[in-house]
C-alpha positions as CSV (number, residue, x, y, z in Angstrom):
1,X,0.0,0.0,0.0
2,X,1.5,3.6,-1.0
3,X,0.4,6.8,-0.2
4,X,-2.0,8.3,2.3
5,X,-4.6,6.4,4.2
6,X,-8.4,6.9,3.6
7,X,-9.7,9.3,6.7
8,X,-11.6,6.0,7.6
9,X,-8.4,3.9,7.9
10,X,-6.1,6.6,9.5
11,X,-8.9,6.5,12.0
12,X,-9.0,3.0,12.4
13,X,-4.9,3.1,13.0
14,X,-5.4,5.8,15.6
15,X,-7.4,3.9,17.4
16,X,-5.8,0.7,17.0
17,X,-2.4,2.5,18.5
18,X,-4.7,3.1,21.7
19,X,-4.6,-0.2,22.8
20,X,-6.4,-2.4,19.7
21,X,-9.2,-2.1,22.3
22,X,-12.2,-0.6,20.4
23,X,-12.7,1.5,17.1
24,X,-15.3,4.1,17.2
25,X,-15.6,6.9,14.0
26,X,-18.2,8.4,12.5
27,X,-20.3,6.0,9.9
28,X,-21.1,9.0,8.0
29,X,-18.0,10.4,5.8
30,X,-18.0,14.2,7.2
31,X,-17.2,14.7,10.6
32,X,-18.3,18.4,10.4
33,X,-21.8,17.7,9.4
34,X,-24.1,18.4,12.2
35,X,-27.1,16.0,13.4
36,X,-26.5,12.9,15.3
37,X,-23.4,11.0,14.5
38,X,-22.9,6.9,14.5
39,X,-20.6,5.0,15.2
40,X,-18.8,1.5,14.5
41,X,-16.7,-0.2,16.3
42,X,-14.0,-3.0,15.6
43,X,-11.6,-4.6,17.4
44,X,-8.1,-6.3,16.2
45,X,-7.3,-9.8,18.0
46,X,-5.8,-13.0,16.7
47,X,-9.2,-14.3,15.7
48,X,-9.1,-11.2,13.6
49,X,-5.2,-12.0,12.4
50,X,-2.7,-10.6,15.1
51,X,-0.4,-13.4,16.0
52,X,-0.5,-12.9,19.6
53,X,-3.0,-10.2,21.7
54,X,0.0,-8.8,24.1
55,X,0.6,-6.1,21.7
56,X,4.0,-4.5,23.3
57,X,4.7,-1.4,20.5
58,X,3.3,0.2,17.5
59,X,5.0,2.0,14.6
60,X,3.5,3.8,11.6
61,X,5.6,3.8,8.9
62,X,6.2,6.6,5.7
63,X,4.6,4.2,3.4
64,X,1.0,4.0,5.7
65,X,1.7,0.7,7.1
66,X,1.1,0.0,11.0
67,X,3.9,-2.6,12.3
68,X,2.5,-4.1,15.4
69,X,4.9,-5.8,17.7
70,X,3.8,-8.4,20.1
71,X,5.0,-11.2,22.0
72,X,4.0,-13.8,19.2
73,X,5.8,-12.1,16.5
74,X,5.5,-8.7,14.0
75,X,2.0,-7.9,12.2
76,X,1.6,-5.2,9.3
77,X,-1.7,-3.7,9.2
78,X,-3.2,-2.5,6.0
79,X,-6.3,-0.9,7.1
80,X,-7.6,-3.8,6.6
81,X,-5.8,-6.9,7.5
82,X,-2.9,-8.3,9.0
83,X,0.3,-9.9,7.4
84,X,2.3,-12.2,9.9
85,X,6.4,-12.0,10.2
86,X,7.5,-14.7,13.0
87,X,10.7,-17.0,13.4
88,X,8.5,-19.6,11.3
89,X,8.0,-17.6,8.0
90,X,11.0,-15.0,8.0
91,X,15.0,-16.0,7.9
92,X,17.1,-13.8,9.5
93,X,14.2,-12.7,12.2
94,X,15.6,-14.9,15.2
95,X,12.9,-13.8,18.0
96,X,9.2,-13.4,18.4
97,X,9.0,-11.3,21.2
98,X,9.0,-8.3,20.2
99,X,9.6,-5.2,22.5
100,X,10.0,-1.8,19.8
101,X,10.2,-0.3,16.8
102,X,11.5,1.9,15.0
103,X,11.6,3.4,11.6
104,X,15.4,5.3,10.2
105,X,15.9,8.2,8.0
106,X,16.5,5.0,4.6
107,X,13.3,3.4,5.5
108,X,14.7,0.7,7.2
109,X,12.7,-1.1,10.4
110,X,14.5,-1.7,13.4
111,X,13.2,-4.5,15.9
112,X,13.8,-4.7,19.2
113,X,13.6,-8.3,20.7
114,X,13.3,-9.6,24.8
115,X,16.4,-11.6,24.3
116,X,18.1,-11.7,21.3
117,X,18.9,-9.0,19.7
118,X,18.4,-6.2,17.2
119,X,16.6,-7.1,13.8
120,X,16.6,-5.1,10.6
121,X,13.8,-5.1,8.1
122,X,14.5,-3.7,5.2
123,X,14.4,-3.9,1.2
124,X,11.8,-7.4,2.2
125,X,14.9,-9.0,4.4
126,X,15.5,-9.5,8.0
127,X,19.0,-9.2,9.7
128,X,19.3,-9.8,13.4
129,X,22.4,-8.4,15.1
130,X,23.8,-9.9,18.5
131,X,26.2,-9.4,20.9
132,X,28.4,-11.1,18.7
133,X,28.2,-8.3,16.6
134,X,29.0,-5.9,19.2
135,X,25.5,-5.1,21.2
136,X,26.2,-4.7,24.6
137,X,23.3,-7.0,25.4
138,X,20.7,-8.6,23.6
139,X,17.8,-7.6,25.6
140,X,16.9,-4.2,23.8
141,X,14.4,-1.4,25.5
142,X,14.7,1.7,23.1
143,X,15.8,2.7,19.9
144,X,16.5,6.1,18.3
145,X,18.3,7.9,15.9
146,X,20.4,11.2,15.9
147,X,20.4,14.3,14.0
148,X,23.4,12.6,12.3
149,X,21.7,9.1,11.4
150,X,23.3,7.4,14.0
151,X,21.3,4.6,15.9
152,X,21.3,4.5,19.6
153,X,20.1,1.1,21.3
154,X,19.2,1.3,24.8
155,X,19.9,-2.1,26.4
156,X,19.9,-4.0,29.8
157,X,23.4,-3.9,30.4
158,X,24.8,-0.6,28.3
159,X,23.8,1.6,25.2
160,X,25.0,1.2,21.6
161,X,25.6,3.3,18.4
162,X,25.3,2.0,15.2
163,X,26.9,3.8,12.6
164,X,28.7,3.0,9.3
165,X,28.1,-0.8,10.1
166,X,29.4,-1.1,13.1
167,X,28.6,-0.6,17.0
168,X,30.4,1.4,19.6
169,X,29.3,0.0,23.1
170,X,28.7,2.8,26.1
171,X,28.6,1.9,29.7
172,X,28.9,3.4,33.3
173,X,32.3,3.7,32.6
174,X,31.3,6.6,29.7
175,X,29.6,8.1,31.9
176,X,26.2,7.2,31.7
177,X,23.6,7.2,35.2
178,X,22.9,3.5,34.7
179,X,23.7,0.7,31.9
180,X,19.7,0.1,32.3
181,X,18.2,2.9,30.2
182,X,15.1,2.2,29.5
183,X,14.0,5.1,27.1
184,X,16.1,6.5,24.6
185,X,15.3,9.4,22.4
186,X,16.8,12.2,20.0
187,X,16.2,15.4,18.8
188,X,16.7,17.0,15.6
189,X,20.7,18.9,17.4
190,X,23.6,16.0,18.4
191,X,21.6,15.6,21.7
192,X,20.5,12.2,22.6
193,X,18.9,12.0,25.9
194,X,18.9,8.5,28.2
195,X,16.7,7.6,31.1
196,X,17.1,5.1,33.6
197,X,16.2,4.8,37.1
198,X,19.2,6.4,38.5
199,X,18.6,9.4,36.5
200,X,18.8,10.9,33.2
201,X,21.7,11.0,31.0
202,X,22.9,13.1,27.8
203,X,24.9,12.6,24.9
204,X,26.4,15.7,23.4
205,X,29.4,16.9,21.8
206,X,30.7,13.7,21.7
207,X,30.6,12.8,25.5
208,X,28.0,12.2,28.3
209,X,26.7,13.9,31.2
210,X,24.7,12.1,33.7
211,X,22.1,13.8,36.0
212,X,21.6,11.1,39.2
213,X,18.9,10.6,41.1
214,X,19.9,11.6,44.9
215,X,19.7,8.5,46.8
């Protein structure tokens, strides 16, 4: 599917990113005409083609697709229906617990797995990266990108930056509040900001400053 959504389906994906817990929009096709308005409603489960109901993140992508991560694998959404990536249908996807998403500047989908690893989708192929590949762990939280295009992986045990093929590892030892982060995010400067339960930590200028919690 290219291009823009129908106002009928973007409405459906908004309220499918609120939980997959109910649809309601107008039946008629303007929302500014007054009189009484009704409603439909819809909801998206595996007896309606998710692969699992724990649905853990959501990403809409340029081209108008929803990914939906869950704990049973990765569904697309079309505004209509689902299409199913797991373990069992994709090489080079090694996990189907799936913990976030996230799109890059080329288009590509990252993955974020429980406990093995960073995945890749792009150009119709998966590519999962370890800590054989130089993650710091394989349990990944967060994932954003810089102003730069540089990937920043929050994980259980340190953060990492992808660029030009290749990770550089960060830990306490760099200066961060806490090898945990948890959420990881980046703004359109050099800044990328980390938090964690010990506190919040900053990457600028090449370096990090950490901001603890008092204890």
């Amino acid at each position: 599917m290219r291009g823009r959504l129908s106002l009928i389906t973007r409405l459906a994906l908004i309220s499918l990113a609120l939980g997959l817990a109910g649809l309601c929009f107008p039946a008629q096709t303007s929302l500014a005409a007054g009189g009484p308005i009704r409603y439909l409603k819809d909801a998206w489960t595996t007896e309606k083609g998710l692969p699992q109901n724990s649905v853990t993140s959501l990403l809409q992508t340029r081209d108008g697709y929803l990914w939906v991560g869950t704990f049973g694998g990765l569904a697309r959404f079309d505004g209509l229906k689902f299409t199913i990536f797991d373990t069992g249908n994709s090489p080079g996807l090694k996990s189907n617990r799936i913990i976030t998403l996230f799109e890059d500047h080329a288009g590509a989908i990252w993955i974020g797995t429980e406990q093995n690893g960073l995945s890749r989708y792009y150009h119709g192929a998966f590519t999962t990266y370890t800590t054989k590949d130089g993650l710091p762990d394989n349990h990944i939280y967060s994932i954003a990108e810089d102003a730069k295009g540089r990937l920043w992986i929050a994980t259980s045990n340190g953060v990492a930056q992808f660029a030009d093929g290749h990770f550089t590892s960060y830990t306490t030892a760099d200066g961060l509040a806490d090898n945990r982060s948890i959420v990881i995010t980046a703004g359109r400067d050099d800044r990328v900001w980390l938090v964690s339960k010990r506190g919040l930590t900053r990457w600028q200028d090449g370096r990090f400053s950490s901001f603890l919690i008092p204890e």
